[in-house]
N, C-alpha and C positions, 0 to 999 in steps of 0.2 A: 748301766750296761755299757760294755766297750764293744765301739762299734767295729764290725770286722766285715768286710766288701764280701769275703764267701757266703759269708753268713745272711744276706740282708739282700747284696743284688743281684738282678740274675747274672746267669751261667754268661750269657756274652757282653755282660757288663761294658767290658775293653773294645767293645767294637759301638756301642749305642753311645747317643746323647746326652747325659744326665743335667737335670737344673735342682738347688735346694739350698738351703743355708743352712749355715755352721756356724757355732759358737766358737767366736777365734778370741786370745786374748782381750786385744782391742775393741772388741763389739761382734753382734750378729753380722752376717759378711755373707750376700751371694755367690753360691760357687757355682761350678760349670766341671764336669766331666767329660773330656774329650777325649779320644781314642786311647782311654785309661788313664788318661793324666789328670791332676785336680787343680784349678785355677779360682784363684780368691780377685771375684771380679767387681770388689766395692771402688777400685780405681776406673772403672769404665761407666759403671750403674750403681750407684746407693743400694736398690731393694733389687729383690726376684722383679719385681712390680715394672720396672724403669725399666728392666732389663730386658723383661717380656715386650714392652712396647716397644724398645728401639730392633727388636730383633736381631740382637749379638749373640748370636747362639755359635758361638767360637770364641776359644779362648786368647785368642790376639786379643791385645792388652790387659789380659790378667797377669796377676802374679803367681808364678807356679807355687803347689804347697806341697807338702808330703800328701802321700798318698791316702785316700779315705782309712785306712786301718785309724781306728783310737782318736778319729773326728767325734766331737762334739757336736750330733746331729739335729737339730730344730725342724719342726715343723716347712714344709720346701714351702709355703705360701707366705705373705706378709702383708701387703695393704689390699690383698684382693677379698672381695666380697664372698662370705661361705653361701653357699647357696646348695638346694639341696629340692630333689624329685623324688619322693612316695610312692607307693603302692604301684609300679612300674613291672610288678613281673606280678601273674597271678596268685602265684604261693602265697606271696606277701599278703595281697589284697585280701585273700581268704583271710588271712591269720590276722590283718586288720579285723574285719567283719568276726571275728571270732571276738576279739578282744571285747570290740565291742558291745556283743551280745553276752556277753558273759562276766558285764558291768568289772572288768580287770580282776576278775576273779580266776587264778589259775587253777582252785578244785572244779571250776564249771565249766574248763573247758575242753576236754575234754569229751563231753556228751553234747555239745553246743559245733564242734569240730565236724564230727560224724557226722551230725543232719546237713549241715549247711556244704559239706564234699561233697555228700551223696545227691546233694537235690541243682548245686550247682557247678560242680566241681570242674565239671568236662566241659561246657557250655563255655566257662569265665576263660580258659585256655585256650579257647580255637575263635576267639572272635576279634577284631581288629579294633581299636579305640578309633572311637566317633565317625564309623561305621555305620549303613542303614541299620544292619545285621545286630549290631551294640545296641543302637537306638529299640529295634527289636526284641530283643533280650532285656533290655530296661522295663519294657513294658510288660513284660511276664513276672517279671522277679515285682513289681510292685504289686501287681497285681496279684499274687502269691505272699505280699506280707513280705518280700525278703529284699526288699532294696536299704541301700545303705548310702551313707556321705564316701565311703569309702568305694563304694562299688561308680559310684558317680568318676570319680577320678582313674578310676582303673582303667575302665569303657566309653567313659566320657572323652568329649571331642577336648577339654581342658584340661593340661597334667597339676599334679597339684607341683606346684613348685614354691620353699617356704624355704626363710633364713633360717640357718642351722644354729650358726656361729657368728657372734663378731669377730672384727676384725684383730687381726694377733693373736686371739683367744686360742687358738687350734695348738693340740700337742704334736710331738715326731716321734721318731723312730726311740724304743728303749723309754720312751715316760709315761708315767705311772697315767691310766685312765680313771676315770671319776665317774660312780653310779651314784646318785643321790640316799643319804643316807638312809631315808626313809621308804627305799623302794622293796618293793618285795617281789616284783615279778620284771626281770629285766632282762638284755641280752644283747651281746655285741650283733651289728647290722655290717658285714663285709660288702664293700663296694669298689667297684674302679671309679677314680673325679676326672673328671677333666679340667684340666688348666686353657680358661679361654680370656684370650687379651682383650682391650678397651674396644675392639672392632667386631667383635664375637667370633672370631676367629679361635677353633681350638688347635693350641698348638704342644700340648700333650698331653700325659697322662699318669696318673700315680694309684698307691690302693690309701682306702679311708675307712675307718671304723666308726660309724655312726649311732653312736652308742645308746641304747633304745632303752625306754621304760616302759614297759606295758601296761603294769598295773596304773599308771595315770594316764595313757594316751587310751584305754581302755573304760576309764571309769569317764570320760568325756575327751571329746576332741577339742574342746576349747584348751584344754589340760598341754598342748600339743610343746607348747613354750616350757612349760618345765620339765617334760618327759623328754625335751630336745636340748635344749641349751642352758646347759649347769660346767660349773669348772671342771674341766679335763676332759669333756664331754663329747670332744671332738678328736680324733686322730689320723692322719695324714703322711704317709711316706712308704719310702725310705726317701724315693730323692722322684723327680718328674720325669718322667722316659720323654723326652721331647719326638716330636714325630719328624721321621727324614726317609729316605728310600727304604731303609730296612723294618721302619714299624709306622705304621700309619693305621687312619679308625677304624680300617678294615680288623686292625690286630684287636682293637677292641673289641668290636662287634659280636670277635670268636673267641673272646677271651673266658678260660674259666680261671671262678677265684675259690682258692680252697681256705676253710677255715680251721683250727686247731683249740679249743681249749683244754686244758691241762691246771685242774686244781689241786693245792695242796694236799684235800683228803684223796688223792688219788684217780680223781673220774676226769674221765677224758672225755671228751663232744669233737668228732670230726664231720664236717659238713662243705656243701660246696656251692656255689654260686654259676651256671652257666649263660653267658650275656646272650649266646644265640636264642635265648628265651623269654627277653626283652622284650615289652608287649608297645616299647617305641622307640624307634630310632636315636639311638645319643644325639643326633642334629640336629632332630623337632625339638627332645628337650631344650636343647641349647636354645633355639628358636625361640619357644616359648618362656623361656625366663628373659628373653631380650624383648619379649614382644611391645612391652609397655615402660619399659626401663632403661637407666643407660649406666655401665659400670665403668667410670673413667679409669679407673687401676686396675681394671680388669678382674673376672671371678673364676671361680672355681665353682664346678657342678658335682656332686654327690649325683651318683644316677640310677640309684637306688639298688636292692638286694632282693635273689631268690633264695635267700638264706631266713630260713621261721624255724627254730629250733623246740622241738617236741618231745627230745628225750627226757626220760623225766631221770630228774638228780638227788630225790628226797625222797617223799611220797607217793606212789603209783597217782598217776593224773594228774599230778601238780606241776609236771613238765620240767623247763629249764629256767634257770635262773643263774645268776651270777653267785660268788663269793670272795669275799677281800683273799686277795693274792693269787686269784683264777692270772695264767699265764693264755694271752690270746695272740696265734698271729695268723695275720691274714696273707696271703700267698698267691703270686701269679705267675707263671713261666717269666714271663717280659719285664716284669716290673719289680719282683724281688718280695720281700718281706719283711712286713709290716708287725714288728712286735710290742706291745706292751703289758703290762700288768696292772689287776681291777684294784682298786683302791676307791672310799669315796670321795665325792667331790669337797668334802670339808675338810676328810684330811689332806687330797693329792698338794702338791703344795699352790699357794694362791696366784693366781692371775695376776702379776705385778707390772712388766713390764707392755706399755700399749702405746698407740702412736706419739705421744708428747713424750714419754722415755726413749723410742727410738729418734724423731728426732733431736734431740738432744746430742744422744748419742751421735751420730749422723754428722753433725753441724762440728760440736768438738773434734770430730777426726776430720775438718775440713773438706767432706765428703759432698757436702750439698750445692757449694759454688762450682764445683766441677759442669762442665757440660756434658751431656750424656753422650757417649761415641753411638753411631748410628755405623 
C-alpha cells in the first residue's frame, strides 16, 4: 500500500507533532513531522527509542525529506518494550468471562452472553476497580458461582498488565496482520498506546490493533501467550501524535476509536471504541506497569478496547471471526488511521529483522558513535 498523509493522518496533520520510522534507502530511520515538514532524524538519534529520551522533538538537526506521500511506513516504535492492559473497559471483561465460560466455543456463546449481561451486566459498569463497592460486588458474584480471573482484573484493585510483543516484532501502517493458522474464533482489539519514555513519562500517542484469539484465550488463560503474541500479531500506527499544547491525555481520555472491517465476501463490521468508558485512568495503567519494573528504552502501553464484536459472519450465534484478506482499519479524529490486512501469522511474511540486524545496521551507517543532541 502507498502511503498517502489524506489518507492515514488526521485532518490537522500540518499543525501537530508526528514521531515514527520509515524505511529509507539506507536503513529504518526516525522521522519527526513538524509543522507538516518530514525530517529523517538518524543524524541527531539512531532509534524513535534515543530520540524519545533526549526529548528532541523538533526537527533542528534533521535532514529534511519529501513529504510523507509514498513513505515507506514501519511500525513508529523500536527498542521499546510492547506492553499491554486487559479487560480495562466492561464490554471486554464481559466478553472475557464469556469466552471463558463457553470453553472458546463461539456456538456457546451466545446463550452463555444472555445469562452472564442479565445477572451482571449493569453492576460490572457503574463500579470503580478496587473499590469498597468492587470489593462488594466480588463477594456476591462468588457467592452466586459467577466470579472469574477475569472479573478479578476488571474490579480488582490489580490491572492485568502483560507482554504483548517483543521487541521490533510490531507491524505499521499498510502490513499485512497475522491470525494464527489454526484459529477459529478471533478478532481485531482496536486501542489507543501510549508511548511512555525510560521515566514513565507519556509523551504521546498512536492507535494498535491488538490482535485477539478467542478461541485459545477462551479455552484457558494460561493459553494467553499464543492467543497474544504470534507474527504480525501486533499493529501500531500511522505515526505517534506527540502531546504539546494542542493534544494532551486529556485528548485521550475523550478519545473515540472507530473500527471498520471489510471482507472480500462482502461483510462489513463497523464498531467503535469510547475511552470515556475506561474503567481506569491511562496514568494508573502507566503507574501500574512501572510499579515493579524499569524500562530503560522506554515502552509502549496498549490500554486496552471497548470494542467485542458479536455480529455474526457465518452461522447465526457463532458471532465474528476473521477471514484471510478481511481489510481492518482503526480510526481516531487525532491520530489518523490505522490500516492493514488479515493474513496468517505463517504466511504474513517472517519476523527477520530484530535488534542485532538493527544494529548492524546502525553501526555501518556510522550512526552509533554519533552523540545523541539533547
Amino acid at each position: 500500500m502507498a502511503f498517502a498523509a489524506a489518507d492515514a493522518l488526521p485532518a490537522d496533520w500540518r499543525e501537530g507533532l508526528f514521531l515514527g520510522r520509515a524505511q529509507l534507502p539506507e536503513g529504518p530511520s526516525p522521522i519527526l513531522i513538524e509543522r507538516g515538514c518530514v525530517y529523517d532524524m538518524a543524524a541527531v538519534a539512531p532509534t524513535v527509542s534515543a530520540l524519545v529520551e533526549a526529548r528532541h522533538f523538533t526537527g533542528a538537526g534533521g535532514k529534511p525529506i519529501a513529504g510523507p506521500d509514498g513513505l515507506t511506513l514501519l511500525s513508529p516504535i523500536d527498542l521499546h518494550c510492547v506492553k499491554a492492559a486487559g479487560v480495562t473497559f466492561a464490554i471486554s471483561a464481559l466478553e472475557r468471562v464469556i469466552e471463558e465460560r463457553a470453553n472458546g466455543d463461539p456456538a456457546a456463546a451466545a446463550a452463555v452472553r444472555t445469562r452472564i449481561e442479565d445477572r451482571i451486566g449493569g453492576s460490572l459498569r457503574a463500579v470503580v476497580p478496587g473499590t469498597g463497592e468492587a470489593a462488594a460486588l466480588k463477594r456476591v458474584l462468588m457467592d452466586d458461582g459467577l466470579w472469574s480471573q477475569y472479573l478479578e482484573v476488571a474490579i480488582g484493585p490489580d490491572a492485568e498488565i502483560f507482554t504483548k510483543s517483543p521487541v521490533l516484532s510490531t507491524v505499521g501502517w499498510g502490513a499485512e496482520i497475522g491470525i494464527r493458522s489454526d484459529s477459529t474464533w478471533n478478532n481485531p482489539e482496536p486501542e489507543i498506546v501510549l508511548l511512555v519514555s525510560a521515566d514513565g513519562t507519556p509523551v504521546g500517542a498512536t492507535l494498535g490493533n491488538d490482535v485477539n484469539l478467542r478461541d485459545f484465550e477462551g479455552r484457558s488463560a494460561l493459553l494467553l501467550g499464543k492467543a497474544k503474541d504470534n507474527n504480525a500479531s501486533c499493529s501500531i500506527g500511522p505515526l505517534v501524535r506527540l502531546f504539546d499544547q494542542g493534544f494532551t491525555m486529556d485528548d485521550v481520555r475523550s478519545a473515540e476509536v472507530a473500527l471498520v472491517v471489510e471482507g472480500a465476501d462482502g461483510f462489513r463490521l463497523d464498531g467503535h471504541s469510547a475511552m470515556d468508558q475506561i474503567s481506569r485512568d491511562p496514568l494508573d495503567l502507566v503507574r501500574q506497569a512501572l510499579s515493579e519494573h524499569q524500562y530503560p528504552d522506554g515502552f509502549c502501553l496498549f490500554l486496552g478496547t471497548l470494542f467485542a464484536p458479536i455480529q455474526d459472519r457465518d452461522a447465526p450465534g457463532r458471532g465474528f471471526t476473521h477471514k484471510i484478506g478481511d481489510r481492518v482499519t482503526v480510526a481516531s479524529p487525532r491520530l489518523g488511521r490505522l490500516v492493514n490486512h488479515v493474513t496468517t501469522s505463517k504466511a504474513a511474511p517472517p519476523w527477520s529483522e530484530g535488534i542485532g540486524a538493527l544494529m548492524r545496521n546502525l553501526a555501518g551507517r556510522g550512526l552509533l558513535a554519533r552523540p545523541i543532541s539533547r
